[in-house]
C-alpha positions as CSV (number, residue, x, y, z in Angstrom):
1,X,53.7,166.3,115.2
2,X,56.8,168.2,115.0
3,X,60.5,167.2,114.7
4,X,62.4,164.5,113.0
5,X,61.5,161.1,113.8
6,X,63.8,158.9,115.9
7,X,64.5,155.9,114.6
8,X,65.8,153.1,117.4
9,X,65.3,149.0,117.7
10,X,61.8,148.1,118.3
11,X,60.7,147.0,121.4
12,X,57.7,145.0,122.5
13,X,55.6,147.6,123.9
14,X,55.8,149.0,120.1
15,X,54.0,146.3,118.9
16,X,50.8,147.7,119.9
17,X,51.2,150.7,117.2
18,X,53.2,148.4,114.9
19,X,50.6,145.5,114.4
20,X,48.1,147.7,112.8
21,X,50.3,149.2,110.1
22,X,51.6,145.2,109.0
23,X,48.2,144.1,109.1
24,X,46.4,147.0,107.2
25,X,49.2,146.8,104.2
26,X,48.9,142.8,104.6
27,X,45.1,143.1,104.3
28,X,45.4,145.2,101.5
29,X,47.2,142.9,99.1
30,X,49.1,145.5,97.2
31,X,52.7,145.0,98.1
32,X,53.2,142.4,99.9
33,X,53.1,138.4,99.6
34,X,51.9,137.6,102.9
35,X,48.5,136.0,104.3
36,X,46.3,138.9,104.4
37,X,44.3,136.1,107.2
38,X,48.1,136.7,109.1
39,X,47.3,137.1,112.8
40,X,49.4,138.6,115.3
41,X,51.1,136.6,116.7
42,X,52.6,135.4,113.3
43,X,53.3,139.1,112.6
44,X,55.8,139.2,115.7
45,X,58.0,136.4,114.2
46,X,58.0,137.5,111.0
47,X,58.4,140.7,111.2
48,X,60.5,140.9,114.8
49,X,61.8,137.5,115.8
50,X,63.2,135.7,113.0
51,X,64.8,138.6,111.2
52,X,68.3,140.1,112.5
53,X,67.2,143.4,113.5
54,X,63.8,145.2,113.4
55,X,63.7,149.0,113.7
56,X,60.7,151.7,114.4
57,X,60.5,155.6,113.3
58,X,58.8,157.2,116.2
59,X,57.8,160.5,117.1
60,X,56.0,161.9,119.8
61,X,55.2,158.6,120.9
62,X,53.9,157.4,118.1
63,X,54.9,155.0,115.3
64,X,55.1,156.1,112.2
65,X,57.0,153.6,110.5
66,X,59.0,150.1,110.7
67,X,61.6,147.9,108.6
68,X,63.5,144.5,109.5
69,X,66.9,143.6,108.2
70,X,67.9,140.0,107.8
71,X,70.1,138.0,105.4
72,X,68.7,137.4,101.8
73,X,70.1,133.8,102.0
74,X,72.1,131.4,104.0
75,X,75.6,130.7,103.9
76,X,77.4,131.6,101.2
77,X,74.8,134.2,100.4
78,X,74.6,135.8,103.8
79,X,76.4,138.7,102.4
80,X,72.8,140.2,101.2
81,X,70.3,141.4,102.8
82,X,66.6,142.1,102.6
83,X,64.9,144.2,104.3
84,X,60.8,144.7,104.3
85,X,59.4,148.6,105.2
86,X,55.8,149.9,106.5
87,X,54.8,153.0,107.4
88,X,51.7,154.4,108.6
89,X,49.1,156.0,106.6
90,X,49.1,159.1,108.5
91,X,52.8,159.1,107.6
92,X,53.1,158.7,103.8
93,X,54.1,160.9,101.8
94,X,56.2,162.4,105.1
95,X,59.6,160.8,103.8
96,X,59.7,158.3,106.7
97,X,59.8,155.2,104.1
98,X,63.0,157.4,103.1
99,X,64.6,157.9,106.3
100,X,64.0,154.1,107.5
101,X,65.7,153.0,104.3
102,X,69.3,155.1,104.9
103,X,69.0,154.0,107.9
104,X,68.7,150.4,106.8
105,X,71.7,151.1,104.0
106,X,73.6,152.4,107.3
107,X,72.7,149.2,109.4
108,X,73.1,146.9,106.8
109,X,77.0,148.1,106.5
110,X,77.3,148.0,110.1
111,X,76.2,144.2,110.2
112,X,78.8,143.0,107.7
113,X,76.5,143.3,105.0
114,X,77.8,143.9,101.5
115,X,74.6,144.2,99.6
116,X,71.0,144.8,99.8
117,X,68.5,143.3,97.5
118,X,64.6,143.3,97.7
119,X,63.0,140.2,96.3
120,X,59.8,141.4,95.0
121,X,59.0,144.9,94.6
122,X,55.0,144.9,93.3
123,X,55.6,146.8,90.1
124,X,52.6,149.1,90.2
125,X,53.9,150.6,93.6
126,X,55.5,153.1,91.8
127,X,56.1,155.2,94.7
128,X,58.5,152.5,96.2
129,X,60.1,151.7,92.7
130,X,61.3,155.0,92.7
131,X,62.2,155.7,96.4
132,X,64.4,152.9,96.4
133,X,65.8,153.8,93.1
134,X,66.4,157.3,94.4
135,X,68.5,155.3,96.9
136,X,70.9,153.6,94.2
137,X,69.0,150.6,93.9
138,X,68.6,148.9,90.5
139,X,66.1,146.9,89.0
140,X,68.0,143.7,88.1
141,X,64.8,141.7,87.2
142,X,61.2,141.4,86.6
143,X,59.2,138.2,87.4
144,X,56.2,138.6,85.0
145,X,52.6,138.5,86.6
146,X,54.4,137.0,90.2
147,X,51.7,139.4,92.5
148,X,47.9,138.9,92.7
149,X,47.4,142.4,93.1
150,X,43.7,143.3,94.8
151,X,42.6,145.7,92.2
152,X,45.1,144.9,89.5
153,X,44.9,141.4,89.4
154,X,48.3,139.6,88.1
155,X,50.9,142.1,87.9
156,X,54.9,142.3,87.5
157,X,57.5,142.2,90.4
158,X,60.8,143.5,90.1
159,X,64.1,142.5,92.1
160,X,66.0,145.2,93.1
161,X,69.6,145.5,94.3
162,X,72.3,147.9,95.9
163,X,75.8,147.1,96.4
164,X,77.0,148.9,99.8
165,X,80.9,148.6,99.0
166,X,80.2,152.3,97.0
């Protein structure tokens, strides 16, 4: 592969490359709270149909990443959003997690949004803890012991959050 990555809205034909990467990091219980039993068909509403936008880094065809964007909260907390990222293994360590996550700070603004918070960021993903804190995000709280991590057993989450009026 050579080039920078395009990342566009995900279409249905993406799925195909897409499922696998949810439902490898789903299986492996490490960062996030999902059925690891979570079938496809779920995957496509969660991950596609009930959030506001859902986005793909491809290159040459292949995916090598995705994130969905949707409000945090209803009403009078639509102002937040969460997003959720994947990437594929043969992409880590490749900066894509890092791309898709401007790109969501971009989207985000472009939506109306006027802050970004992740709910539960598994504490012994490191990697992400500091990616997103590279990205101005803060660690405004830790839930003790909230993940049942498959190698660590109970471990900490933290909430992290970004204002985008900066």
């Amino acid at each position: 592969m050579s080039g920078e990555p395009i990342i566009r809205p995900i279409e249905v034909a993406d799925f195909d490359q897409t499922w696998p990467i949810i439902r490898d990091v789903v299986r492996a219980q490490e960062t996030y709270a999902f059925d690891p039993g979570m079938d496809r068909d779920t995957a496509w509403k969660l991950w596609v149909e009930l959030p506001r936008a859902t986005f793909v880094a491809e290159l040459d065809g292949q995916i090598l990443g995705t994130y969905y964007i949707k409000a945090n909260a209803a009403g009078p907390g639509d102002h937040v959003c969460n997003c959720g990222y994947m990437t594929a293994p043969a992409a880590r360590g490749r900066g894509i997690a890092s791309r898709l996550c401007v790109h969501s700070l971009e989207m985000a603004r472009e939506l109306g949004f006027s802050a970004m918070q992740f709910n539960s960021v598994v504490a012994t993903n490191t990697v992400a803890v500091a990616l997103w804190q590279k990205h101005g995000f803060a660690i405004v709280g830790t839930l003790p012991g909230a993940y049942r991590h498959a190698r660590h057993g109970l471990v900490d989450c933290h909430v992290m959050f970004r204002s985008l009026l900066d």
